[in-house]
C-alpha positions in Angstrom: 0.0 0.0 0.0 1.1 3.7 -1.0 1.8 5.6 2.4 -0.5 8.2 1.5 -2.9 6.1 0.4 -2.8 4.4 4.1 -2.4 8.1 5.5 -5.6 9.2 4.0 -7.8 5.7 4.9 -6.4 7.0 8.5 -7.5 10.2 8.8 -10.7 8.8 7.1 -11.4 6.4 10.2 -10.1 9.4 12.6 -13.1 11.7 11.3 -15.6 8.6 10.8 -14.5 7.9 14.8 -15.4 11.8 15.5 -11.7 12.5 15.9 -11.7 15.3 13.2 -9.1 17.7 15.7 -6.9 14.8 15.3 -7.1 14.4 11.6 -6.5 17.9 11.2 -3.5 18.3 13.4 -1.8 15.4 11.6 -2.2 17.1 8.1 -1.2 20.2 9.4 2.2 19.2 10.9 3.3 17.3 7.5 2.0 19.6 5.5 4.1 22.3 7.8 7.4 20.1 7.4 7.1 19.8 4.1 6.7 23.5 3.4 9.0 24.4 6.2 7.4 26.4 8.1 9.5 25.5 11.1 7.6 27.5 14.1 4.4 25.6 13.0 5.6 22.1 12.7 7.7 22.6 16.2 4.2 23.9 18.1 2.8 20.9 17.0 5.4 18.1 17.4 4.5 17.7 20.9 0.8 17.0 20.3 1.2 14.5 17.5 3.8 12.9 19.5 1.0 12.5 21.8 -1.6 11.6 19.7 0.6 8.5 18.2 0.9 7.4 21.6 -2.6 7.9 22.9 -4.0 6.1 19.4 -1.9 2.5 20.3 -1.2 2.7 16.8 2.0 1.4 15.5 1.7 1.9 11.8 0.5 6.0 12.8 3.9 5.9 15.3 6.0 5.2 13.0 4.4 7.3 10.6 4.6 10.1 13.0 8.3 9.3 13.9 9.6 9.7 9.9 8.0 12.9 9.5 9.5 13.8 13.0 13.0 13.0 11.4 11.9 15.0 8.2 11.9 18.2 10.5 14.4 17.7 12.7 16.6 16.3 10.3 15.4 18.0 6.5 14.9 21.4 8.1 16.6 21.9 11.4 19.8 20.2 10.4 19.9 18.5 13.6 22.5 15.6 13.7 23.9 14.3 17.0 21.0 15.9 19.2 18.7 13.9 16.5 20.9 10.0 17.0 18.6 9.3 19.7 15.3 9.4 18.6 16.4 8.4 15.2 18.2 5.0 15.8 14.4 4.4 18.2 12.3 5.0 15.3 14.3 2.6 12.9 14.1 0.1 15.5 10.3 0.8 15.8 9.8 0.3 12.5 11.5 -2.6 11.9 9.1 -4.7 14.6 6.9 -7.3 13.6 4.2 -5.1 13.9 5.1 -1.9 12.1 7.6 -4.0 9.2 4.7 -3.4 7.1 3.8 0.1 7.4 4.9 1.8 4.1 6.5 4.6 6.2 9.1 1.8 7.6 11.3 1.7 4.8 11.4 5.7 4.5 13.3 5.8 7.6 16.4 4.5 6.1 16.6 7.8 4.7 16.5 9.4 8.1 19.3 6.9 9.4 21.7 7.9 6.6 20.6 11.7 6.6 21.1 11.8 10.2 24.4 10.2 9.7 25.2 12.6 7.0 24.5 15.6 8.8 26.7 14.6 11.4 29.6 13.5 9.4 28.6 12.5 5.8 32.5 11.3 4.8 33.3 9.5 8.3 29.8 7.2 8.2 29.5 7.6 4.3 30.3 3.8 3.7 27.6 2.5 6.5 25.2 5.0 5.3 25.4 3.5 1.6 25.4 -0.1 3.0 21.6 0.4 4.5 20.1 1.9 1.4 21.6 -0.5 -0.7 19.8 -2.9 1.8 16.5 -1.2 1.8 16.3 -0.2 -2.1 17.2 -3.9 -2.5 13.9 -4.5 -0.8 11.8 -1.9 -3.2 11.2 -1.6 -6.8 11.1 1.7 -8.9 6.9 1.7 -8.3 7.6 2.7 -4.8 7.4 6.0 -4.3 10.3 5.9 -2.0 12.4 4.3 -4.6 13.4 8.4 -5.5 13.7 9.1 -1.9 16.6 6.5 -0.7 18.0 6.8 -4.4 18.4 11.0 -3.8 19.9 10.1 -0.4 22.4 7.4 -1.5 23.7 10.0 -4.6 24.0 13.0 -1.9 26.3 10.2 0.1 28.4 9.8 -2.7 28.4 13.9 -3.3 29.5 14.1 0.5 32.5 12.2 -0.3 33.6 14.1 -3.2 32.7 10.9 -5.1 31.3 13.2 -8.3 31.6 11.2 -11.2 30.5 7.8 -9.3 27.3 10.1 -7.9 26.5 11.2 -11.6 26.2 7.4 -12.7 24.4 6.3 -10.0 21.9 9.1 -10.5 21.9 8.0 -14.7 21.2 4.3 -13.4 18.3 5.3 -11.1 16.8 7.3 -13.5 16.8 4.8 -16.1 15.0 2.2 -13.5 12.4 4.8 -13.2 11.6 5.5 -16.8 11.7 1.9 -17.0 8.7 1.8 -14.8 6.6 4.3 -16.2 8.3 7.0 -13.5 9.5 10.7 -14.4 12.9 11.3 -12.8 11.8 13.6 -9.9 13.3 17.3 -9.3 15.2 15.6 -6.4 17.7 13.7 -8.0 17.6 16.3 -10.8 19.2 18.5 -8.4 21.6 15.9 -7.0 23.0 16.0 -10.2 23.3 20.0 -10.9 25.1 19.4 -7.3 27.5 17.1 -9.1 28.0 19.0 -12.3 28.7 22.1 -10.3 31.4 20.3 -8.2 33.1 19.1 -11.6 33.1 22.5 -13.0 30.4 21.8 -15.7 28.0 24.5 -14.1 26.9 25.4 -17.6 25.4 22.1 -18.0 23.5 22.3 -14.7 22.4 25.5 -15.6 20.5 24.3 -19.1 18.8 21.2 -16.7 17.6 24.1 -14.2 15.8 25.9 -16.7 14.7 22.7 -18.3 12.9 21.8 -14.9 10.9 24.8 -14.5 9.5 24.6 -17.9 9.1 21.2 -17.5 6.9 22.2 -14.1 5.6 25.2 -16.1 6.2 26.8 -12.8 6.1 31.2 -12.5 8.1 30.3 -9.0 9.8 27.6 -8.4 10.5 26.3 -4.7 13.5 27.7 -2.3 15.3 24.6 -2.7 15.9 25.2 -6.6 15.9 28.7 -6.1 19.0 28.4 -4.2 20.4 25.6 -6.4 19.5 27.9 -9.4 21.4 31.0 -7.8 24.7 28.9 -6.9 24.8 27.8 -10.6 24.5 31.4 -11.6 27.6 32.5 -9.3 29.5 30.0 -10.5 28.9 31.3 -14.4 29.4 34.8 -13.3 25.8 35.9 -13.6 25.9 38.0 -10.6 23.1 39.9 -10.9 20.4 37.0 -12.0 21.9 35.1 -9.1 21.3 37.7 -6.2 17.7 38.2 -7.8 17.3 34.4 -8.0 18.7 34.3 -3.7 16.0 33.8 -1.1 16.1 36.1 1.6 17.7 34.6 4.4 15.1 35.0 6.7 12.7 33.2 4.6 14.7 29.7 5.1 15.1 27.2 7.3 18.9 25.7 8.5 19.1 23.3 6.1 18.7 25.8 3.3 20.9 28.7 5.2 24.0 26.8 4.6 23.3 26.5 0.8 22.9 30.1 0.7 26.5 30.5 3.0 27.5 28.1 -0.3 26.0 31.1 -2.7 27.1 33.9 -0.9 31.0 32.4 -0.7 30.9 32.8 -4.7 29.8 36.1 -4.9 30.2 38.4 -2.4 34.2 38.2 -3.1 32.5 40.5 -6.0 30.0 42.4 -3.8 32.3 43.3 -1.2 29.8 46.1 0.1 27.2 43.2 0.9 29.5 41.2 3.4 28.6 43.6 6.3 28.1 42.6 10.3 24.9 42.1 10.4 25.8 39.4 7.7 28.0 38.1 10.2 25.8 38.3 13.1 23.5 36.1 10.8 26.1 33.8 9.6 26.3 32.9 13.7 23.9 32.3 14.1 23.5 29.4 11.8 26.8 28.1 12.7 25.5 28.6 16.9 22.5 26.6 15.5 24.9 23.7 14.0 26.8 23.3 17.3 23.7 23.0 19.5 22.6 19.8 17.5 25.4 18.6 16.8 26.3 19.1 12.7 29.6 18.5 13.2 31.2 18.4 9.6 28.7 21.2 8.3 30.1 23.1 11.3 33.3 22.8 10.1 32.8 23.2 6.8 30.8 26.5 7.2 32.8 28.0 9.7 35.7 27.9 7.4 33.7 29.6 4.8 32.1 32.4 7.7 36.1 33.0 9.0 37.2 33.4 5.4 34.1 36.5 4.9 34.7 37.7 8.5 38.9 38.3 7.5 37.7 39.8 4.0 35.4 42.6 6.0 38.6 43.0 8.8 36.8 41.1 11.7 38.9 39.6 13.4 37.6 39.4 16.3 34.8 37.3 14.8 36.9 35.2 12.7 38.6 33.7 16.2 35.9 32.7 17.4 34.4 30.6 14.7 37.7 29.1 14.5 37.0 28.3 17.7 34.2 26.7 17.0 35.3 24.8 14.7 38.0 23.2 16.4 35.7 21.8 19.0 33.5 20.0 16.3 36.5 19.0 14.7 37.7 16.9 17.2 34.8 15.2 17.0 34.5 14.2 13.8 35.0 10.5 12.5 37.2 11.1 9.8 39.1 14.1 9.7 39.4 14.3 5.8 41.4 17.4 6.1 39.6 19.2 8.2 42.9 19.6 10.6 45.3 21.1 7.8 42.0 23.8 6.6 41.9 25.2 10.1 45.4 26.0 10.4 45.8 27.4 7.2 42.9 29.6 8.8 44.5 30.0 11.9 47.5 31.4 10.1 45.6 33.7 8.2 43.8 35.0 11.3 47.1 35.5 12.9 48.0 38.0 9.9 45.0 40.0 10.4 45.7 42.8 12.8 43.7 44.0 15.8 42.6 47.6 15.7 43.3 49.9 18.0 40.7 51.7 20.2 39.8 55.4 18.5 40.0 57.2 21.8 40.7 56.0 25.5 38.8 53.5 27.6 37.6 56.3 30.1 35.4 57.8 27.2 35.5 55.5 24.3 31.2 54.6 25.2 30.3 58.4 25.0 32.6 58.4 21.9 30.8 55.6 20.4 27.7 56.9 20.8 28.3 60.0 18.7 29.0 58.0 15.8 26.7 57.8 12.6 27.2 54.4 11.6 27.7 51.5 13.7 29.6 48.7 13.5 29.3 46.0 16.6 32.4 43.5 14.9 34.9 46.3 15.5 33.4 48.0 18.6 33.1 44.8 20.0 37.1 44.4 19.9 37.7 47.7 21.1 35.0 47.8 24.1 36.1 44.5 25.8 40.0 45.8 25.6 38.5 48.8 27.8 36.4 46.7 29.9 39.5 44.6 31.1 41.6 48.3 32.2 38.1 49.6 33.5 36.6 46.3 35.4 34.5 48.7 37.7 33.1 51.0 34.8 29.3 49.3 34.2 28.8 51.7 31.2 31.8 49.7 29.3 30.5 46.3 30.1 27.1 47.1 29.3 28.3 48.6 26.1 30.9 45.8 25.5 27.7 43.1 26.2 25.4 44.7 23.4 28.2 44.5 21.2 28.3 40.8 21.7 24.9 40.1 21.5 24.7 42.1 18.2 27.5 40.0 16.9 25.4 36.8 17.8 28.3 36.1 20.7 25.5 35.7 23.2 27.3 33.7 25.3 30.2 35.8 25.7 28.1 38.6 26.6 26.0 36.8 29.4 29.4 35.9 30.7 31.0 38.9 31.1 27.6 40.3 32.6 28.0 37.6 35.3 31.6 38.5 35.9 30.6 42.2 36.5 27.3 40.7 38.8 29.5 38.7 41.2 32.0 41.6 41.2 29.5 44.4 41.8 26.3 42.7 43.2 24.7 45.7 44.4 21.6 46.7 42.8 21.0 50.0 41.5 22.9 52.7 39.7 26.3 50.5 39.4 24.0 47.7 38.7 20.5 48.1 36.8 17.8 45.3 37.1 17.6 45.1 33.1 21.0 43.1 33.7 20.1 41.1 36.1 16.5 40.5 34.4 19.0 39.5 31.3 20.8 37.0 32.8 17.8 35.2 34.6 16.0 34.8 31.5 19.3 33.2 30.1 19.6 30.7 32.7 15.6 30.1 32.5 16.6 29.7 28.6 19.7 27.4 28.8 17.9 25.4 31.9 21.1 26.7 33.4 19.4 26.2 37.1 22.6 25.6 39.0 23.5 28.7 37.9 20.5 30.6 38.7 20.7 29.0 42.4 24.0 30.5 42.5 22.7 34.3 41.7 19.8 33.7 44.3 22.6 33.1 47.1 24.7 36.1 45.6 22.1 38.0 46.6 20.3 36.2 49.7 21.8 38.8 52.1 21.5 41.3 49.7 18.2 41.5 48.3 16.4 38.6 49.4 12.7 39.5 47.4 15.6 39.4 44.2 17.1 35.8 45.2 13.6 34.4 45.8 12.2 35.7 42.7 15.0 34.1 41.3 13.9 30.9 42.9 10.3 30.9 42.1 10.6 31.3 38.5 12.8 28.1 38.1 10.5 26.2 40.5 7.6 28.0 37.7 9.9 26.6 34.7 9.7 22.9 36.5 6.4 23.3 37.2 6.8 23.2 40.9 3.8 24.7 41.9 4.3 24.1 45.8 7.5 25.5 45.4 6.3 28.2 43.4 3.7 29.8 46.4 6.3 29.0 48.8 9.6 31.4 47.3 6.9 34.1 46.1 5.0 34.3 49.3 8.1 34.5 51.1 9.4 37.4 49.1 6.2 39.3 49.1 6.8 39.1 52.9 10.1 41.5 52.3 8.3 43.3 49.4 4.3 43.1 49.5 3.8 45.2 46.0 6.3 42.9 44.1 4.1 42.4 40.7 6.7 39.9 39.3 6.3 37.9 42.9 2.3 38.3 42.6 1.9 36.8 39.0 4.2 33.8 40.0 1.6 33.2 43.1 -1.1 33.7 40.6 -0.4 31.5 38.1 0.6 28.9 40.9 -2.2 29.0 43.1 -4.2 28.2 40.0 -2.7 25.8 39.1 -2.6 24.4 42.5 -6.7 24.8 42.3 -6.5 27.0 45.2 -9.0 29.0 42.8 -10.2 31.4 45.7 -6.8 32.2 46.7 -5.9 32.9 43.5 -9.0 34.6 41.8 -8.3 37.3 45.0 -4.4 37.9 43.6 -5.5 38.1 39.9 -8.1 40.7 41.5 -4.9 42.9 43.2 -3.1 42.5 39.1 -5.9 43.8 37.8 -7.1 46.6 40.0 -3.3 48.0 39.0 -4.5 48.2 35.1 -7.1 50.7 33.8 -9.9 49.3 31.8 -10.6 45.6 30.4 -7.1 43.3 30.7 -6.1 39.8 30.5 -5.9 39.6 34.5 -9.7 40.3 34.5 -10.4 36.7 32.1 -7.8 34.8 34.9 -9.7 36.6 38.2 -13.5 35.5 36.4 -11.8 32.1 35.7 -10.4 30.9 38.8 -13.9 33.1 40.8 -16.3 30.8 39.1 -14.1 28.1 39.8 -14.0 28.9 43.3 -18.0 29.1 43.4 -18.2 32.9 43.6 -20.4 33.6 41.2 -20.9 37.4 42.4 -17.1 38.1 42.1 -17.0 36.8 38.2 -20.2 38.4 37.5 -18.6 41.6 38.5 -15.2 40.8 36.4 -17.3 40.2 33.3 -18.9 43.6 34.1 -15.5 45.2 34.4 -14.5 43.6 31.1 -17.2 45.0 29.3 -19.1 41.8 28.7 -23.2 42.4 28.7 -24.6 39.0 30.8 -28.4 38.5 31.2 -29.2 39.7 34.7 -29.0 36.9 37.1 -27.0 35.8 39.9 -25.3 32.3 40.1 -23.5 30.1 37.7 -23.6 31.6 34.1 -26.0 29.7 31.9 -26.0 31.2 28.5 -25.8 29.9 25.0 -22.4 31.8 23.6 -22.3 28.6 21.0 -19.7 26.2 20.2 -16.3 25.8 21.6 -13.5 22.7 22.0 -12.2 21.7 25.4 -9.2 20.4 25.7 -8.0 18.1 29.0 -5.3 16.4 29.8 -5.0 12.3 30.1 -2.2 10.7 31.5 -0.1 13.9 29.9 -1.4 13.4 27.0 -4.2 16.3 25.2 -8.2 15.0 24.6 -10.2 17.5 23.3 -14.3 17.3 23.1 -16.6 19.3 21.9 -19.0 21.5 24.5 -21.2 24.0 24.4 -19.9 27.7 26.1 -22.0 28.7 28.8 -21.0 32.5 30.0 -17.6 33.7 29.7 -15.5 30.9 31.2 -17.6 28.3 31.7 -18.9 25.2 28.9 -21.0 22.2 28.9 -19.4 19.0 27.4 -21.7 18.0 24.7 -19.3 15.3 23.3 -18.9 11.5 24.7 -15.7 10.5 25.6 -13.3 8.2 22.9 -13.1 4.9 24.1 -10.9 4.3 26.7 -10.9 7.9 27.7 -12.5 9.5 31.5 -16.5 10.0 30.5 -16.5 14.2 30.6 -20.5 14.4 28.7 -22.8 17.0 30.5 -19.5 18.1 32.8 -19.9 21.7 33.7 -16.3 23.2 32.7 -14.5 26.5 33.8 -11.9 27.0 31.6 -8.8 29.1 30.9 -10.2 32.0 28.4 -6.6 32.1 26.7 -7.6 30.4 23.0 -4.8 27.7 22.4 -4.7 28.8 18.9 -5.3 32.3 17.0 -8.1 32.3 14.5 -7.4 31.8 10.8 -6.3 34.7 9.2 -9.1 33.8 6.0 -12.0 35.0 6.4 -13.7 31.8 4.9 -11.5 29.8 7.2 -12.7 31.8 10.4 -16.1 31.6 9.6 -15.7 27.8 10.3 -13.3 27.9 13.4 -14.0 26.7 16.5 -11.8 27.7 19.2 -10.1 25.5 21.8 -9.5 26.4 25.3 -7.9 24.6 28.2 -10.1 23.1 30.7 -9.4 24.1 34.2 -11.7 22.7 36.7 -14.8 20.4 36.8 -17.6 22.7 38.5 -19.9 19.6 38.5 -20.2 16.0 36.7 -22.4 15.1 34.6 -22.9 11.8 35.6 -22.5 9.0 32.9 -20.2 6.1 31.9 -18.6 4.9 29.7 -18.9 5.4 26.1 -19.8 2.4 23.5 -20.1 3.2 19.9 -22.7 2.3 17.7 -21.9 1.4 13.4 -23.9 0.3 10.6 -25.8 1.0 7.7 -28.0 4.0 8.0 -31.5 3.3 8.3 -32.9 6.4 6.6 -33.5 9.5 8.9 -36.9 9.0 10.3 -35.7 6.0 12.2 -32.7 7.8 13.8 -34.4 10.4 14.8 -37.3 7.8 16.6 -34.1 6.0 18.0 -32.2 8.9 19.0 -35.6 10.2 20.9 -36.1 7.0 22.5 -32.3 6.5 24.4 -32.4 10.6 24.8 -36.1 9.9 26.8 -34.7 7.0 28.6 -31.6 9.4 30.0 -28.8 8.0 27.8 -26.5 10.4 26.3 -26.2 10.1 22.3 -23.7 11.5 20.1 -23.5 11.4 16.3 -20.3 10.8 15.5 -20.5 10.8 11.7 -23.8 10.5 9.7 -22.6 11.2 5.9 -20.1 8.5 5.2 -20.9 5.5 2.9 -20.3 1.9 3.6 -20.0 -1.2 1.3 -22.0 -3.7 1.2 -20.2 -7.0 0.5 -23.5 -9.0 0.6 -25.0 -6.8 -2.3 -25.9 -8.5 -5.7 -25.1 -5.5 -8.0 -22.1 -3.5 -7.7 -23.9 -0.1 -8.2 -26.1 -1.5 -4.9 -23.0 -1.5 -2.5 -22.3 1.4 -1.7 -24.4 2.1 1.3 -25.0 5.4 3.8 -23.2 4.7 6.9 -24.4 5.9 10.7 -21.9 6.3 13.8 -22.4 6.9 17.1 -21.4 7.1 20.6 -24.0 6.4 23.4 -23.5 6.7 27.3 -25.6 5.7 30.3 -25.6 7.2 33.5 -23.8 6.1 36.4 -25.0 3.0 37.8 -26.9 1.6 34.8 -26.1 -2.0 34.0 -24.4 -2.2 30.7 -26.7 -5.0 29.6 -29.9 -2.2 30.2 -28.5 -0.3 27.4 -27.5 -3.6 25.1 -31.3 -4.9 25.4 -33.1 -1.2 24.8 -30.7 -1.0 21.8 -31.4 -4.2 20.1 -35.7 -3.8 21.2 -35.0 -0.2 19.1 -33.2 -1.7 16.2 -35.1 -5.3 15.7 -36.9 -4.4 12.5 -33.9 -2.7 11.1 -33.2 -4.4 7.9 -29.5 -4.5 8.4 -29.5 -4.1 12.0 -26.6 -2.2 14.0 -23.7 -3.3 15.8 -21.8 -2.5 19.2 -19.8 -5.0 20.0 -17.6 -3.8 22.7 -20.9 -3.0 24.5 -22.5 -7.3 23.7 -19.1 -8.5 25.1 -19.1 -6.2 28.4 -22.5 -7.5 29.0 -21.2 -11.1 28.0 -23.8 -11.7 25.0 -23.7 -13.0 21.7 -21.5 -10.8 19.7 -21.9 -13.6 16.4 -24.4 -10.9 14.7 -22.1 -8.0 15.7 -19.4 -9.2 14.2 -21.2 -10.4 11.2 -22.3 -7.1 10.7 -18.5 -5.8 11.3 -17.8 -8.4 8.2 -20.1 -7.3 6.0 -19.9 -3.9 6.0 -15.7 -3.5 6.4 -16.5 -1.8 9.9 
């Protein structure tokens, strides 16, 4: 079976099972990996982890795992930080029960792109050996023949293996055409790559242009954009190539170091363009490479960066990327003379002279600051040569820090801020809370918590409301809610008016459910704003959860919201809305009708398996989990999801049993659906508008059938085997009858006719 094929039957079942939110966010993180559209696909990597999990399904896990690998790996660049998870997926899919997935043989390519981005010539040979394996395993019909047979050319291209890459591509090709298959732009591109590398750009040029008419495409995609602007470098076409260049901030990691590859070829001609905030830029990519461990692109990129840092006179940045790249050098497999290109750099470095400072340290920041144009590379130099013959002067390491940070040395500057903190740990003039503020936020960032611990007992005698603040947001980062109250109570005991210390207890106490507590603090947030304001929707949220309905009445009122005049629990009809809870860390969402401003009813049964939350009265956190669609068409149809925060009652039902067959024709499920509603079971049309076939038809054209789905859920303390006998009395003169057989065998009946019926119908 084709793996879209199978993906599409899937999210099929997922919207016939009335899991349409799941559907969705399935489609929407491939579709935002393969478009790269990185901030997307990363917000939602954590719930479709989830969801794979929660569904026990292991053809969806590894499904789910590839296209993991396909962002972390085909857009992030991630290599080391990616081994992990990678080498777990392959052995996933390589189980008995996954082997067959169609997915299962795509992560080959993640094992050798993974490889590959870590050190494509030091694993090369072990990287060729699995696809070789795997492709053995395929024919050209596959659609992940191409795949595995771009990956296993690019191996070759990583080991400079040109002329052996261009053959295996002709042999590939050939197998395809063979089979009825056009050579896809993939390995197309592999082989402009290849031509480039042997000096015949011209020819990959004339294949290029061949492509987009062959695609009859006004805009082709970033990838062959880029390819397309390299050729044009290399031919001297200078000005088609930088019109043909993607902006920088318009790509993804993978596709930043092709454009480093662009830029290397013409900016030795566009001098004027290789400026700092290029470098700055250029940082961090290669800052990027080192966090996930890209060793050999490190390399190889940072030799290309130092080589446009010495050509604008930045030295100072130049040293450290060769820095850099000595540390990921010495971790490489193979060295393939990586070693004899960074001391030819180093040498060069060495013959590029420092600068001196324009004026003296006492007044080089006030002299700085009268200049026109600014230029952080060179300041950068200059201000930390002051800072070490003026340790004591705040203004120079301020100065000196911003410098850094505008380089993309962000490290450096946090620690040459800490230097001056432990040095000077007094707060105020000498030392503003903006740095201090700075370097929290860093530690918070860099779960650097040893280090934060340290800054809270710098400043313990101090300024103790500083050192617990300190304390209470890493407790907040670990979600230490205890913890949380404990440090901010105890620094609002030195400092009462603290608002940093009060949203910490806020947020805490809520989510400690200590909702009167916290509704009351929310109220002292929000009497400090003028007008409507986020505190307000918290205060209403965590009063009606708390059971004071006269204290969220009056929040709504504050907030401008118009509520029929009543006193109590809000119990309006504001429409539709999803709820999302949490199971076993995992997200379940259901469908419930709002009630007032932070309060629903769930009108959805629960999936299988799944805590029963129908006719639960909800308060919720009024923060949407996403924004609205920016399409107006779209937004008509959104509904929004919101966190659930407490149960205010129960609705009182069980377990959930679903319901399948043909459909009977509408007047009978509307006399069924009145007859459970009247004898107090909960019904819930899952999917009414699907079509079934009917193996036991004569005629083909009879087969296809309309389908019915539904959930159905008694209240507490009904026997099971109540519900079984009222649904077969209802559905006795059916002519193809129903079936629920998870429901027969709970009440330890016949479940021959149910699965008969499952049979017949493909249910």
């Amino acid at each position: 079976m084709d793996t879209w094929q199978w993906f599409d039957r899937f999210t099929d079942t997922l919207e016939e099972a009335g899991q349409g939110v799941s559907a969705r966010l399935l489609f929407e993180f491939v579709d935002a990996t393969a478009n790269s559209r990185l901030e997307q696909a990363e917000a939602l990597l954590p719930e479709v982890r989830a969801l794979a999990k929660s569904l026990d399904n292991p053809w969806l896990e590894v499904f789910v795992g590839h296209w993991e690998m396909r962002h972390r790996l085909g857009n992030q660049y991630e290599g080391q930080s990616a081994l992990h998870d990678m080498v777990a997926i392959f052995e996933r899919a390589h189980r008995s029960d996954a082997i067959d997935c169609p997915q299962s043989v795509c992560v080959t390519q993640d094992f050798a792109e993974c490889h590959s981005n870590i050190d494509a010539p030091g694993w090369a040979a072990e990287c060729r050996a699995v696809l070789e394996e795997t492709l053995q395993r395929i024919d050209p019909s596959w659609s992940c023949f191409a795949c595995l047979s771009e990956e296993y050319a690019f191996t070759l291209y990583g080991e400079g293996q040109h002329a052996a890459a261009l053959d295996w591509i002709d042999a590939q090709e050939n197998a395809l055409r063979q089979a009825g298959k056009e050579s896809p732009d993939g390995l197309e591109r592999c082989r402009c790559w290849n031509l480039a590398a042997l000096g015949r750009a011209a020819e990959a040029e004339a294949i290029l242009v061949a492509l987009v008419a062959r695609e009859d495409e006004d805009d082709p995609g970033r990838e062959r954009r880029l390819l397309h602007a390299y050729i044009l470098a290399l031919l001297g076409r200078d000005a088609e190539a930088w019109e043909m260049l993607p902006a920088w901030d318009d790509l993804d990691p993978v596709n930043k170091t092709t454009w480093i590859d662009v830029a290397e070829a013409l900016l030795p001609r566009a001098p004027e363009r290789n400026t700092w905030q290029l470098g700055a830029s250029l940082q961090a990519e290669l800052d990027h490479l080192d966090r996930h461990g890209a060793y050999r692109p490190l390399v190889d990129y940072a030799l290309v960066c130092a080589r446009l840092a010495l050509a604008r006179g930045a030295g100072f940045s130049a040293r450290r990327i060769l820095a850099l790249a000595r540390k990921n050098q010495k971790r490489l497999r193979v060295d393939a003379g990586a070693a004899a290109q960074l001391e030819a750099l180093e040498r060069a470095i060495e013959a590029c002279p420092s600068p001196a400072p324009p004026v003296a340290a006492e007044v080089l920041v006030a002299h700085l600051e009268t200049r026109e144009e600014r230029n952080p590379e060179r300041e950068a130099e200059w201000l930390l040569a002051a800072q070490s013959q003026l340790p004591d002067d705040m203004s120079l390491a301020q100065a000196a820090a911003a410098a850094l940070r505008a380089c993309g040395a962000r490290s450096e500057a946090e620690d040459l801020l800490w230097c001056f903190v432990e040095a000077h740990p007094r707060i105020g003039e000498t030392l503003p809370d903006a740095v201090l503020t700075e370097l929290v936020d860093a530690c918070l960032e860099h779960r650097q918590g040893e280090r934060l611990e340290s800054l809270a007992r710098l400043y313990d005698a101090i300024e103790p409301p500083f050192a617990l603040w300190c304390r209470a947001r890493w407790a907040n980062a670990q979600e230490n809610w205890a913890d949380v109250v404990d440090f901010a109570e105890r620094g609002l005991a030195f400092s009462p008016d603290r608002e940093s210390l009060l949203r910490l207890l806020a947020g805490a106490l809520t989510r400690q459910k200590r909702f009167a507590e916290a509704a009351a603090v929310w109220l002292q947030l929000a009497n400090r704003q003028e007008g409507p304001c986020d505190e307000l929707w918290d205060h209403m949220s965590c009063a009606a959860a708390a059971g004071d309905w006269a204290a969220a009445r009056q929040g709504a009122a504050r907030q401008g919201i118009s509520l029929a005049p009543g006193e109590g629990p809000f119990a309006e009809d504001w429409g539709w809305i999803i709820l999302r809870f949490e199971e076993n860390g995992e997200p379940v969402d259901y469908y419930a009708q709002r009630t007032g401003p932070v309060t629903a009813r769930i009108l959805e049964n629960a999936y299988p398996r799944h805590l029963q939350h129908v006719r639960d009265e909800i308060v919720f956190d009024a923060a949407p989990l996403y924004e609205p669609p920016e399409d107006e068409e779209e937004r008509k149809a959104f509904i929004a999801t919101f966190r659930a925060l407490h149960i205010l009652a129960f609705g009182g039902y069980g377990p959930s049993w679903q319901v399948e067959g043909a459909h009977p024709g509408r007047e009978a499920v509307e006399a069924l659906d009145e007859a459970l509603e009247g004898a107090g079971h909960q019904v819930w049309f899952i999917n009414t508008q699907y079509t079934l076939k009917d193996s036991a038809a004569q005629v083909e054209a009879e087969a296809e059938r309309p389908g019915l789905l539904f959930s159905v859920a008694s209240p507490q303390g009904v026997p099971p085997l109540e519900l079984h006998t009222l649904l077969e009395t209802l559905t006795r003169d059916w002519p193809e009858g129903l079936c629920w057989l998870d429901l027969a065998r709970q009440c330890g009946a016949q479940t021959n006719r149910h699965r008969a019926i499952m049979e017949r119908f493909d249910l």
